[in-house]
ROVOBA-653742 format. One record per residue (C-alpha): residue in one letter; residue number from 1; y, z, x. Coordinates in steps of 0.02 Angstrom, whole numbers, plus 32768, in hexadecimal, padded with zeros to 4 digits. Layout:
BEGIN
REC   aa     i   north     up   east
REC    a   NUM       Y      Z      X
...
This chain:
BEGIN
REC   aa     i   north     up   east
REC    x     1    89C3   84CA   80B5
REC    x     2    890F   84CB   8100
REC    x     3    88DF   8456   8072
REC    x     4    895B   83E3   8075
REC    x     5    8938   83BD   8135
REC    x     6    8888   83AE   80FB
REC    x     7    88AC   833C   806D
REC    x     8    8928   82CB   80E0
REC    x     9    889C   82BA   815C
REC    x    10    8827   8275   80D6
REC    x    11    8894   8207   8093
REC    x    12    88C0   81C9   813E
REC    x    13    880D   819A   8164
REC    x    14    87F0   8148   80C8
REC    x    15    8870   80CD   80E6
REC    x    16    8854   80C0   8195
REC    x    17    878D   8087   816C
REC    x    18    87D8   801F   80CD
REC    x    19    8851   7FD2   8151
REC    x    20    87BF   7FBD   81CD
REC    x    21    874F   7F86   813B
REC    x    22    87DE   7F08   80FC
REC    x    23    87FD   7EAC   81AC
REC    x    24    8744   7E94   81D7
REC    x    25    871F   7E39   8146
REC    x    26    8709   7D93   8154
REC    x    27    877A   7D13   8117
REC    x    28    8736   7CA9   808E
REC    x    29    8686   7D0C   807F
REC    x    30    8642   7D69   7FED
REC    x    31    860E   7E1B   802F
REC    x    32    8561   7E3D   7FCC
REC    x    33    854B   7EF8   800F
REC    x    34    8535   7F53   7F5D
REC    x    35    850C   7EC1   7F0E
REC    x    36    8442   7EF1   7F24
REC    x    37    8437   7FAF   7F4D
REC    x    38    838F   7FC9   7F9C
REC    x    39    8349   8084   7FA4
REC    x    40    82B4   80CC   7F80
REC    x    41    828A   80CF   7ED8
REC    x    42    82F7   8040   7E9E
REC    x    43    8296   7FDE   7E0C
REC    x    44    82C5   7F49   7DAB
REC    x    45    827D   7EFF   7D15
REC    x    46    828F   7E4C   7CD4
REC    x    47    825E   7E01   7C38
REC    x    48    8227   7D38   7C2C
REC    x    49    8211   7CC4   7B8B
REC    x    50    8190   7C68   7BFA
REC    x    51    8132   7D03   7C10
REC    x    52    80E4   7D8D   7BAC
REC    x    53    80E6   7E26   7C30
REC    x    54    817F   7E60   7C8E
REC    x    55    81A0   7E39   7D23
REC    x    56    81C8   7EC7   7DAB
REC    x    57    821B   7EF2   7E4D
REC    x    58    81FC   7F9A   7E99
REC    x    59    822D   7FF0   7F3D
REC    x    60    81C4   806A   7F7D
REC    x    61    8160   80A8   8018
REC    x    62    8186   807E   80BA
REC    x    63    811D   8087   8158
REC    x    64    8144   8058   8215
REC    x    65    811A   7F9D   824C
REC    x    66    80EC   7F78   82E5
REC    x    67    8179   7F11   8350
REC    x    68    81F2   7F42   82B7
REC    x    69    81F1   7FFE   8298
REC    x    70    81F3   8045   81F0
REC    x    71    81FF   7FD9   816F
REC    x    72    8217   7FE2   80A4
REC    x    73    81B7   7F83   802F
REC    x    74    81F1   7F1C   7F8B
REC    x    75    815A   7F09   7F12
REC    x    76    8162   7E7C   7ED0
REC    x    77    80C6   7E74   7E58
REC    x    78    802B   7E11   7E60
REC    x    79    8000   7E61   7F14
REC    x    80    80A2   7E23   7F68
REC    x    81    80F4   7E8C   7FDE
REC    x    82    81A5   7E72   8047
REC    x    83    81B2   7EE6   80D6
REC    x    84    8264   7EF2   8101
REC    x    85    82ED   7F57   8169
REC    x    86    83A7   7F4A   8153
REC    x    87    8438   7F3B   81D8
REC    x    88    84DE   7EF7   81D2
REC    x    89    84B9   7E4C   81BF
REC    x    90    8452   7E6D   8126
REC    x    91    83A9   7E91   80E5
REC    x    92    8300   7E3E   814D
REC    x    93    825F   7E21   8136
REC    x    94    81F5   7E4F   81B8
REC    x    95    8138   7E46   8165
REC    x    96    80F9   7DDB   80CD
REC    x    97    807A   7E18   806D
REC    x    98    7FFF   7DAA   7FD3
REC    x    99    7F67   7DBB   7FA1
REC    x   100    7F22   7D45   7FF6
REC    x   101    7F7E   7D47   80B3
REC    x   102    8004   7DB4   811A
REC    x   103    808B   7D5A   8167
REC    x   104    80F9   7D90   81F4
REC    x   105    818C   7D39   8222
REC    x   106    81BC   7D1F   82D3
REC    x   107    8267   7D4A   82AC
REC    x   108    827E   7DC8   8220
REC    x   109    82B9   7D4E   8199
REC    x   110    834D   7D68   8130
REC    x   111    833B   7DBE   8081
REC    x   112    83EF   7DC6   8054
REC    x   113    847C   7D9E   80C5
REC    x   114    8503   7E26   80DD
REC    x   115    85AC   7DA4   80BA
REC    x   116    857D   7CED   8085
REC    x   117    8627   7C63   808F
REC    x   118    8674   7C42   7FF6
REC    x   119    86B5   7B98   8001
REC    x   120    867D   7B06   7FB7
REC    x   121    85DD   7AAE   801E
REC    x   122    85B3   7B3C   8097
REC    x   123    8529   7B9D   80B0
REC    x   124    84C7   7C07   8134
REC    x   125    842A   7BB2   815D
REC    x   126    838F   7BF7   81B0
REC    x   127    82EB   7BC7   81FD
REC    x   128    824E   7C1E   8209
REC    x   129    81A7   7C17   8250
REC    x   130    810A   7CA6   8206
REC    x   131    8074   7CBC   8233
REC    x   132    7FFD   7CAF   81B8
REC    x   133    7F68   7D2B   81C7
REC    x   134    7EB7   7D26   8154
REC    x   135    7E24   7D53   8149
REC    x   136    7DB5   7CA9   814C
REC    x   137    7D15   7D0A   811A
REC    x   138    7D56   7D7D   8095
REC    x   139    7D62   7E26   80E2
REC    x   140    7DE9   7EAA   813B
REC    x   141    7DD4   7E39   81D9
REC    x   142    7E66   7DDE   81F1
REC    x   143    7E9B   7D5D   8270
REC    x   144    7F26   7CDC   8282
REC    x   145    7F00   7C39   821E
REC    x   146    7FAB   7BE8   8237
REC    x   147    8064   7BE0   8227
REC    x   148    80D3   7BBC   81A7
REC    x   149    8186   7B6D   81CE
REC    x   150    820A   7B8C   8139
REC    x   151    82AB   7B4A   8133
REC    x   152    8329   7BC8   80C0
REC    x   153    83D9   7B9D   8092
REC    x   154    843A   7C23   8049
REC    x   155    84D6   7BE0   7FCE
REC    x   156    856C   7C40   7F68
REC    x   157    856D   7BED   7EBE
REC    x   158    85FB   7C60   7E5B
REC    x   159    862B   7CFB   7E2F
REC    x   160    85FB   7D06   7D53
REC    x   161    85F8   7D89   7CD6
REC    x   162    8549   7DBE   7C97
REC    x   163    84F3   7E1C   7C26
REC    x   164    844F   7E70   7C3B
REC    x   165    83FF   7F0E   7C15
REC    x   166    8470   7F26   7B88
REC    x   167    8505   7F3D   7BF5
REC    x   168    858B   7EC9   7C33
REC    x   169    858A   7E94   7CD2
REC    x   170    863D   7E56   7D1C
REC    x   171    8649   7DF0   7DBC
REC    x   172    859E   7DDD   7DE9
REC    x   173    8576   7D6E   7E7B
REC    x   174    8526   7CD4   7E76
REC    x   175    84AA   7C9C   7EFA
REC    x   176    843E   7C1C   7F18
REC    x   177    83C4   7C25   7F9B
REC    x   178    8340   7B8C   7FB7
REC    x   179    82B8   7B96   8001
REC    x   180    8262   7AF0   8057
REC    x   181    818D   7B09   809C
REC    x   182    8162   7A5F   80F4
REC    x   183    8140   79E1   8084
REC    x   184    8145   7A4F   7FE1
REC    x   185    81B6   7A3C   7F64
REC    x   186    823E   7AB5   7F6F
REC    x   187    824F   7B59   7F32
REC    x   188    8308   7B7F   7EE2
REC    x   189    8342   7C35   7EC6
REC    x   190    83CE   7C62   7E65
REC    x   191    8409   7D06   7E58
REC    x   192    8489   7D72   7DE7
REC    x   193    84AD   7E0E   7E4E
REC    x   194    851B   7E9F   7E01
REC    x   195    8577   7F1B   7E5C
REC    x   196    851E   7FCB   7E85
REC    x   197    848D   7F8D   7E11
REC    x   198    842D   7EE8   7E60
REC    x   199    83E3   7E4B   7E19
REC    x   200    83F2   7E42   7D6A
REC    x   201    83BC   7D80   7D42
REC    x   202    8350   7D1A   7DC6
REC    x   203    8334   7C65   7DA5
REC    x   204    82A1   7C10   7DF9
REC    x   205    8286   7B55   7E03
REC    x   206    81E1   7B0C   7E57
REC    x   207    81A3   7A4C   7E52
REC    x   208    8232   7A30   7DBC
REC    x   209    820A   7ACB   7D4B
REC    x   210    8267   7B53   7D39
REC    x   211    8268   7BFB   7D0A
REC    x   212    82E5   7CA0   7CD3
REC    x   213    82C5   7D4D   7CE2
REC    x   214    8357   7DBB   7C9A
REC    x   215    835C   7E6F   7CD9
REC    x   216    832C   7EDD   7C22
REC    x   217    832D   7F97   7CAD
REC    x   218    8347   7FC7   7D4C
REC    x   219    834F   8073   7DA3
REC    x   220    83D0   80DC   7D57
REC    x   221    83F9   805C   7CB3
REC    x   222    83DD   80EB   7C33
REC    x   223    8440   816C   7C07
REC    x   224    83AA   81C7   7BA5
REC    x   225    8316   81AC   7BE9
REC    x   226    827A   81FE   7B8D
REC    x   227    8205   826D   7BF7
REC    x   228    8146   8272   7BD0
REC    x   229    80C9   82ED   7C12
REC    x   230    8057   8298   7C91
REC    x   231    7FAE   830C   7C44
REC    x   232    7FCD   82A0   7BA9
REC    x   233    7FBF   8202   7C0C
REC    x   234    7F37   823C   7C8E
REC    x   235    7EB9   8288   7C28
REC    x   236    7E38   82F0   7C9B
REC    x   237    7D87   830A   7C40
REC    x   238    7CCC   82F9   7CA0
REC    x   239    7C83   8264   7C59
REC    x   240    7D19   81E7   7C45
REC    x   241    7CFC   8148   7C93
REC    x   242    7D6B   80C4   7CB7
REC    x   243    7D24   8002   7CC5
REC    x   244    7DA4   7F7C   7CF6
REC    x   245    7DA6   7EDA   7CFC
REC    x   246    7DEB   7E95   7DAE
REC    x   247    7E50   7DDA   7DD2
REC    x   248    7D95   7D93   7E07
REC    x   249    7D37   7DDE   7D5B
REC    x   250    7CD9   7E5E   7DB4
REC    x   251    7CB6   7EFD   7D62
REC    x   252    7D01   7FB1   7DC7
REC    x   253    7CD4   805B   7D7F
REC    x   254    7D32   80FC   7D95
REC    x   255    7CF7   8190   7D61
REC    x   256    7D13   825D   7D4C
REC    x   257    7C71   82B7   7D81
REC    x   258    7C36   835A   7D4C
REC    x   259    7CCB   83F3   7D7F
REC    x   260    7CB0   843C   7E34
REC    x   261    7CEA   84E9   7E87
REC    x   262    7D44   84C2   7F27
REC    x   263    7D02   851C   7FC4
REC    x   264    7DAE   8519   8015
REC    x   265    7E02   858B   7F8D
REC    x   266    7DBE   8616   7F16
REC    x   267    7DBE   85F7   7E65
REC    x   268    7E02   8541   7E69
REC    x   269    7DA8   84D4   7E13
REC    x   270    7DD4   840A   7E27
REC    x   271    7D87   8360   7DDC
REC    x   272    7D33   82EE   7E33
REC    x   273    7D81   8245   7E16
REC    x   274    7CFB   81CA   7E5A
REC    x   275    7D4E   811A   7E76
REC    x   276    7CF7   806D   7E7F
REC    x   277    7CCB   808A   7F42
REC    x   278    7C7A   8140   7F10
REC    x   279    7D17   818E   7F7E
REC    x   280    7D50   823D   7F17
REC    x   281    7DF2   827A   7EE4
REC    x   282    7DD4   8329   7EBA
REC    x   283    7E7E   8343   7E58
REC    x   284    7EB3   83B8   7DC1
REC    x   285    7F4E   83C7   7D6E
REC    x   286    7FC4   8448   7DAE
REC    x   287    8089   8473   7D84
REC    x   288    80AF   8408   7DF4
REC    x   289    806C   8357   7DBB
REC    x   290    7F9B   8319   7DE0
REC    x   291    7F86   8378   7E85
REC    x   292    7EDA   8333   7EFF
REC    x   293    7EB4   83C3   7F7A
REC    x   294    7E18   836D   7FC1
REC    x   295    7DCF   82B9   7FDF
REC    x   296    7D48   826B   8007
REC    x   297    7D27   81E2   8052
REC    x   298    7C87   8179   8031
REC    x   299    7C7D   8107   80B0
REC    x   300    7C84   81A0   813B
REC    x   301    7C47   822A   80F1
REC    x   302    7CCE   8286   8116
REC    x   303    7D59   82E8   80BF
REC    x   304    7E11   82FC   80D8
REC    x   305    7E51   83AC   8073
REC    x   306    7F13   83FE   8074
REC    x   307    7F1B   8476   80F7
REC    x   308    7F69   84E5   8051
REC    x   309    7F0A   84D6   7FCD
REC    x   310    7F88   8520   7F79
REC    x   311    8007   8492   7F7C
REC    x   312    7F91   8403   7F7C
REC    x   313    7FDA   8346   7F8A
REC    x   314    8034   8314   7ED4
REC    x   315    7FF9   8263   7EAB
REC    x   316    806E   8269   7E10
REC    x   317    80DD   82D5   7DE2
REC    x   318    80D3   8335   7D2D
REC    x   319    815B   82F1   7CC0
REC    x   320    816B   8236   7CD5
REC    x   321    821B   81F1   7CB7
REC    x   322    825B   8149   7CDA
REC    x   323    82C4   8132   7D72
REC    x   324    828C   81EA   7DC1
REC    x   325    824F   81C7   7E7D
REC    x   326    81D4   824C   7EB4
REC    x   327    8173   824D   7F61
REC    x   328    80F3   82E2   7FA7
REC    x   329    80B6   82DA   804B
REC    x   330    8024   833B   8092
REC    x   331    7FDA   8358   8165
REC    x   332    7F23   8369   811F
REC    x   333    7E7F   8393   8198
REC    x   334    7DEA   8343   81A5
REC    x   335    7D39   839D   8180
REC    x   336    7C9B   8392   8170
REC    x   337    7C32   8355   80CE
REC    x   338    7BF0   83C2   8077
REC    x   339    7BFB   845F   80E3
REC    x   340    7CC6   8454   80F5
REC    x   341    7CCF   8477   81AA
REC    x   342    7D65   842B   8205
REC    x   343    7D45   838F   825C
REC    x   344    7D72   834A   8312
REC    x   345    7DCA   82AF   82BC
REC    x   346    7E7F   8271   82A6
REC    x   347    7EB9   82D2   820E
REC    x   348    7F36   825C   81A3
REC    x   349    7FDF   827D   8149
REC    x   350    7FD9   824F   80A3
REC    x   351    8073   820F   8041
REC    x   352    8076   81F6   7F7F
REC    x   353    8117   81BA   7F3D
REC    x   354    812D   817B   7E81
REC    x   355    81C9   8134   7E0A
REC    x   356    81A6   8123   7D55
REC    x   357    81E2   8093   7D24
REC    x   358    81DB   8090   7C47
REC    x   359    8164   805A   7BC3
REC    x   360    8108   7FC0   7B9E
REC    x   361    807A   7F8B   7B4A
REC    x   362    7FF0   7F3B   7B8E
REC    x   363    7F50   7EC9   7B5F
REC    x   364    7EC5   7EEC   7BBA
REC    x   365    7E0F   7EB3   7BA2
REC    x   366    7DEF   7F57   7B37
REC    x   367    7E7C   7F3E   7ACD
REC    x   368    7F4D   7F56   7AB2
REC    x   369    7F8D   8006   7ADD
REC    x   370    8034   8014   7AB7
REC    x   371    80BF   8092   7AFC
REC    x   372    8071   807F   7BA8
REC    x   373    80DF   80C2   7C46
REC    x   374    80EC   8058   7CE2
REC    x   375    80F4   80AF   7D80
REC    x   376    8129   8070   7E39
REC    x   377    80BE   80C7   7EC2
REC    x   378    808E   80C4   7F6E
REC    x   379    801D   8122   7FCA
REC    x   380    8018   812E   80A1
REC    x   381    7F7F   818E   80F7
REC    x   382    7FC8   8189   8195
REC    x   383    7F5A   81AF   8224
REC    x   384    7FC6   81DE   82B7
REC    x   385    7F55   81FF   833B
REC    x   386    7F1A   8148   8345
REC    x   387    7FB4   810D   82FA
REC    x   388    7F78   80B3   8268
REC    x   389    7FB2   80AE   81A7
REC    x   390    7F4C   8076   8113
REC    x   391    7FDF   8051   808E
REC    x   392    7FBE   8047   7FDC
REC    x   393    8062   8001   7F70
REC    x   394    8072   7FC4   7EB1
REC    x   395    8063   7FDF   7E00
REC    x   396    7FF2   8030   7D8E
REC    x   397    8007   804A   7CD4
REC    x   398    7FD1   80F9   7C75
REC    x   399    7FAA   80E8   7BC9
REC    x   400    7FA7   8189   7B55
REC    x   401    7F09   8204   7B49
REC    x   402    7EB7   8164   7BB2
REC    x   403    7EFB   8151   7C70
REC    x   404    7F08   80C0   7CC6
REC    x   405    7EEB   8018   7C5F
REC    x   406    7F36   7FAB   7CE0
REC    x   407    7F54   7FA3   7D98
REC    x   408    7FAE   7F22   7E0A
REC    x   409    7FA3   7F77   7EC8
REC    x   410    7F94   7F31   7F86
REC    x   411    7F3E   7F88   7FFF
REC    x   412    7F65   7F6B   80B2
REC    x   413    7F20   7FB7   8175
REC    x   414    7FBE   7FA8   81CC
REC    x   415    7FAA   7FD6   8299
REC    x   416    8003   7FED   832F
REC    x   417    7FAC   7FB6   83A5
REC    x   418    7FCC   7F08   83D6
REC    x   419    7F1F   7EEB   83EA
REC    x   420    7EF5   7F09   832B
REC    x   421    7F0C   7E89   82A3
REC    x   422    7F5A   7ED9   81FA
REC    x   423    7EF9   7EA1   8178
REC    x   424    7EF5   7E9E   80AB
REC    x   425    7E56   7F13   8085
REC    x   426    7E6B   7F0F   7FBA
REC    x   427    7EF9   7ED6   7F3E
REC    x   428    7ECF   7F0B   7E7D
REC    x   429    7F11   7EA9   7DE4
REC    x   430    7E93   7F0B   7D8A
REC    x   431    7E86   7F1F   7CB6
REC    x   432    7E3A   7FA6   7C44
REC    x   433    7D86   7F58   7C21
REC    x   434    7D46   7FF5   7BC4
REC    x   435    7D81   80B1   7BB5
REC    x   436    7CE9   8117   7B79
REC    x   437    7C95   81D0   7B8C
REC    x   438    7BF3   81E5   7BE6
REC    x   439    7B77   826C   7BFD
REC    x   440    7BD0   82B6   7CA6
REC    x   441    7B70   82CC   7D3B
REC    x   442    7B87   832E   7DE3
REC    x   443    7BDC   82ED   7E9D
REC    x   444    7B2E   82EE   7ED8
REC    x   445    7B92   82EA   7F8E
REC    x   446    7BE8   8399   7F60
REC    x   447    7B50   83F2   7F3D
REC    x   448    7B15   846C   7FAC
REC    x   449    7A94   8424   8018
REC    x   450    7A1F   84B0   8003
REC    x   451    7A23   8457   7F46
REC    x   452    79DB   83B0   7F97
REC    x   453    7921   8374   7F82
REC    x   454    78B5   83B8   801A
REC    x   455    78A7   832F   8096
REC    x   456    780B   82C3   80A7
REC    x   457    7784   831E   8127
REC    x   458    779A   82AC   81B7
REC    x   459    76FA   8260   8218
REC    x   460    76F8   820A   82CC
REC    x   461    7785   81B3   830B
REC    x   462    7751   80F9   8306
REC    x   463    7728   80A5   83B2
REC    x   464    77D5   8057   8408
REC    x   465    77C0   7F98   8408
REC    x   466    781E   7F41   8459
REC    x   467    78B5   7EA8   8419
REC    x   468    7930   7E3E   842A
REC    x   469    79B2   7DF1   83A3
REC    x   470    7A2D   7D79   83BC
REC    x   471    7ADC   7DA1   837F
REC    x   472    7B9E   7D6E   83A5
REC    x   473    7B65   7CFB   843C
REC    x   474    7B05   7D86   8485
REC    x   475    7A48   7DC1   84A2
REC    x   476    7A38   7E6C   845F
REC    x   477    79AE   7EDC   84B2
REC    x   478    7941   7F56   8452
REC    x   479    79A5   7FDE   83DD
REC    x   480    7A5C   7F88   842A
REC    x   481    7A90   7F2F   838E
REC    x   482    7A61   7FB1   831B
REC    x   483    7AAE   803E   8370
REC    x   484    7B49   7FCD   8383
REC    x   485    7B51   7FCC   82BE
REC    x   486    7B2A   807F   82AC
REC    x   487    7BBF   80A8   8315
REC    x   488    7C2F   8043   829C
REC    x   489    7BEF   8081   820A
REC    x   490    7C14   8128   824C
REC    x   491    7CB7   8111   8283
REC    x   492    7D3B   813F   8201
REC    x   493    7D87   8093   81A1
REC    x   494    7E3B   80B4   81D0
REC    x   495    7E19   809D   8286
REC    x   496    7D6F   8032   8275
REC    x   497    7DC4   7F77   8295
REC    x   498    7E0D   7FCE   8335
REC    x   499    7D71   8010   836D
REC    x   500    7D1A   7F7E   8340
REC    x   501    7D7B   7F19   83B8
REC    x   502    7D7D   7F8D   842F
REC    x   503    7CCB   7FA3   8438
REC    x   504    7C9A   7EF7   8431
REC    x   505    7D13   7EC0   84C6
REC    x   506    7CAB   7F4C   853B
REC    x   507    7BFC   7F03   84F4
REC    x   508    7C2C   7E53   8532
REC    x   509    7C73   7E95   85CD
REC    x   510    7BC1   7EFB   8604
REC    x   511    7B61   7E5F   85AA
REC    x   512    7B95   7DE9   864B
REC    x   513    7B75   7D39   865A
REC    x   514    7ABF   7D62   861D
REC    x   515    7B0D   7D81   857D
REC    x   516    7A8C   7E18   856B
REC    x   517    7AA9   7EC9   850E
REC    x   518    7A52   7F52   8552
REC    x   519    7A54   7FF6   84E3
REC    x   520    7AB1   8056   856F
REC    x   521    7B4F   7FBE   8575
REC    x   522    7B45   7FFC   84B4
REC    x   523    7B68   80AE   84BD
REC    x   524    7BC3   8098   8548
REC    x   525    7C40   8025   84ED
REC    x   526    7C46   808C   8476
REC    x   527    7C77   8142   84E6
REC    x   528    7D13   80D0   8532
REC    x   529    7D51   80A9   8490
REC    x   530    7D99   8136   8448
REC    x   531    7DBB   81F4   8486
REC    x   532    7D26   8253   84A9
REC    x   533    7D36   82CB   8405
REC    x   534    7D36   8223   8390
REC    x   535    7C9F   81EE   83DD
REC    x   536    7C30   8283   840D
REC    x   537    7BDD   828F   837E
REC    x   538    7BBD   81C1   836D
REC    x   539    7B72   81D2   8418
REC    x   540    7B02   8254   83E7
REC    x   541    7AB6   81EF   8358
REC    x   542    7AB0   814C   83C3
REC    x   543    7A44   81BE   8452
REC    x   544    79C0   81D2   83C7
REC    x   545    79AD   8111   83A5
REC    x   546    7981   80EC   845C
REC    x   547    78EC   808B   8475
REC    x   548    78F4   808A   8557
């Protein structure tokens, strides 16, 4: 009896939120929710006769945007990025990311509208106005550099039958959305969404050429799909080095050094994989996929390590199978280089997540490797104590007993604080150059310094002489401009553009209409910029540069 009261409920709300479902919807519209599930770890993959590689989508990561919250991104290859969020009304963009600028619209644009009318000439229209930000001399300092007005008209073209992926596709909706940039020729979209599965055909047309891309997988297409072991893919040996060839034809070297016992827990013994700026993942291969229980980062000298070094962050997970979304986060603590000791300084969470995505090959500069597995990731080092993020999202292709023979990855400082510019720091469309064995060598900054030549006998400090230098507008006095650069170069990179500013503002300030630095409006600039346990140390160093 109890169950039949239950089961009458149920059915009464169904139909009630069918009836409620039915009556909102509007008349003559075409309801797309369905039509283009978006979740983490949605991929799709499209083939083109106009082009040899596939062409991917890929959601994954997300991170929180200033003036939008968080925010999921949609890889879209080739170091594009759309940030978006979805509500009722449909899916926005609320960030734009390339490899060459970051766009943010003053009104999140529309991705996908939630209904779109059906009949016969209508359309929902929208205009927008981004912000374009660059960097005009090439570096992670990023400023406004214009705006960008785009005019985007969204249309509902038909409802057709389709087949893609090797499956039939019935009733897919049609949609056209164009897209109009000033006095550019317009950009026409046209897109074949199925129910519960997404796009499965785009057609683009630019300046009268146009091209198709026909979905060939997507997240949850198979009904078998193979597993492979990640060691067999991510082979782990001192001496292999890695040289690839990036978009500008510049040479980057990775590299495994020579084995290392970690201080932080007995009898564990990781490899140090040195990347192209000499930062070091000391990983290993555990049950659980390529674990990294310590960092270290170059640029700081400085080391962030799993408070457990027992359950160390999982990069990627061991068995790799297509359409399987994985994520490991990690609170890890700061310390010292090499002695290990914790460190006064923001301690980041790190997030690895990861969705193989199947096999390709790919031609690289050091040849065709075949059977190679595509993989979606994004990484976060979030740095909650000075609310800051740098985000990491894209592909990367593992080729067997070799690694990674191709990347395509964005790297981005995204900040809170209104007074801080996100910026671009690094995108990678990087190939294999050369895969080769080397004699291996040690992490000459994990050795025990007692292991470190004796330091040259030191003789009379030189006589202070006095000097000036002229820099940003301003007359810098004796040591000033020096110490001001040592204090950068000592403050960690995921808050240094911050700092930078914030430092700079209270050097102008003290400089006066004189325009004149004194070494005190230095360190003084520098003790109101941050908390006193960020910068006690920085002061310390600056107090032994003074020349008055």
């Amino acid at each position: 009896m109890r169950y039949k009261k239950t089961a009458a409920l149920v059915s009464g709300v169904c139909a009630f939120v069918t009836a409620v479902c039915i009556s909102t919807r509007p008349a003559g519209a075409a309801i797309l929710s369905g039509y283009f599930p978006m979740h983490q770890g949605h991929y799709w993959n499209f083939s083109c006769p106009a082009e040899k590689e596939t062409m991917s989508w890929a959601i994954n990561g997300d991170f929180n945007l200033r003036d939008a919250g968080s925010v999921f991104m949609l890889y879209q290859g080739n170091g594009r990025v759309l940030c978006m969020k979805q509500d009722w009304q449909g899916v926005r963009v609320y960030a734009e990311i390339t490899p060459d600028a970051l766009y943010l619209p003053d009104t999140p644009y529309m991705f996908l509208p939630r209904d779109l009318p059906t009949e016969p000439g209508s359309s929902l229209q929208e205009t927008v106005t981004l912000k374009v930000y660059t960097s005009p001399r090439g570096n992670d300092t990023y400023e406004q550099t214009g705006t960008e007005t785009r005019h985007i008209d969204f249309t509902f073209k038909s409802s057709e039958e389709l087949e893609a992926g090797g499956r039939q596709h019935p009733d897919c909706v049609v949609i056209e959305r164009m897209t109009g940039r000033g006095h550019e020729p317009p950009v026409r979209e046209t897109l074949w969404l199925a129910r519960g599965v997404g796009p499965v055909r785009i057609a683009v047309e630019t300046g009268g050429t146009e091209k198709v891309y026909t979905a060939a997988s997507w997240a949850g297409s198979g009904k078998k799909q193979a597993s492979y072991a990640l060691a067999g893919y991510f082979p782990l040996k001192p001496g292999l080095r890695w040289t690839y060839q990036d978009q500008n034809g510049r040479q980057r070297v990775n590299e495994i050094k020579n084995p290392v016992e970690s201080r932080l827990a007995a009898g564990m013994v990781l490899m140090p994989f040195e990347d192209y700026l000499h930062d070091v993942h000391f990983v290993l291969m555990t049950g659980a996929g390529l674990a990294m229980p310590q960092k270290y980062w170059n640029l700081n000298g400085f080391c962030q390590a799993d408070p457990d070094q027992e359950r160390p962050t999982v990069m990627l997970p061991a068995e790799l199978k297509a359409g399987a979304f994985t994520v490991s986060r990690s609170h890890t603590v700061s310390r010292r280089w090499p002695s290990m000791n914790e460190m006064a300084i923001s301690d980041l969470e790190l997030v690895y997540s990861s969705v193989a995505m199947g096999v390709e090959d790919i031609t690289t500069p050091a040849g065709v490797f075949k059977n190679c597995i595509k993989i979606s990731l994004a990484n976060m080092a979030r740095a909650y104590a000075v609310q800051f993020d740098v985000v990491r999202v894209g592909y990367i292709w593992l080729a067997p007993d070799t690694g990674i023979v191709k990347e395509d990855l964005t790297n981005l400082f995204n900040y809170a604080d209104p007074a801080a510019v996100h910026s671009i720091f690094d995108v990678r469309l990087w190939k294999l150059a050369a895969f080769e064995t080397v004699t291996p060598v040690p992490v000459l900054s994990y050795q025990d310094s007692a292991g470190a030549p004796p330091a040259a006998p030191q003789g009379p400090s030189p006589a202070a002489v006095k000097k000036t230098v002229s820099a940003d507008g301003m007359t810098w006095e004796n040591n000033s401009r020096d110490m001001y650069e040592k204090a950068l170069a000592m403050t960690p990179f995921f808050v240094r553009p911050l700092a930078k500013k914030k430092i700079m503002d209270g050097i102008t300030a003290r400089a006066g209409e004189r325009k004149q630095v004194s070494e005190d409006a230095v360190i003084s600039s520098v003790r109101e910029s941050a908390d006193e346990r960020f910068t006690r140390t920085i002061i310390a160093e600056l107090e032994t540069m003074r020349m008055q």
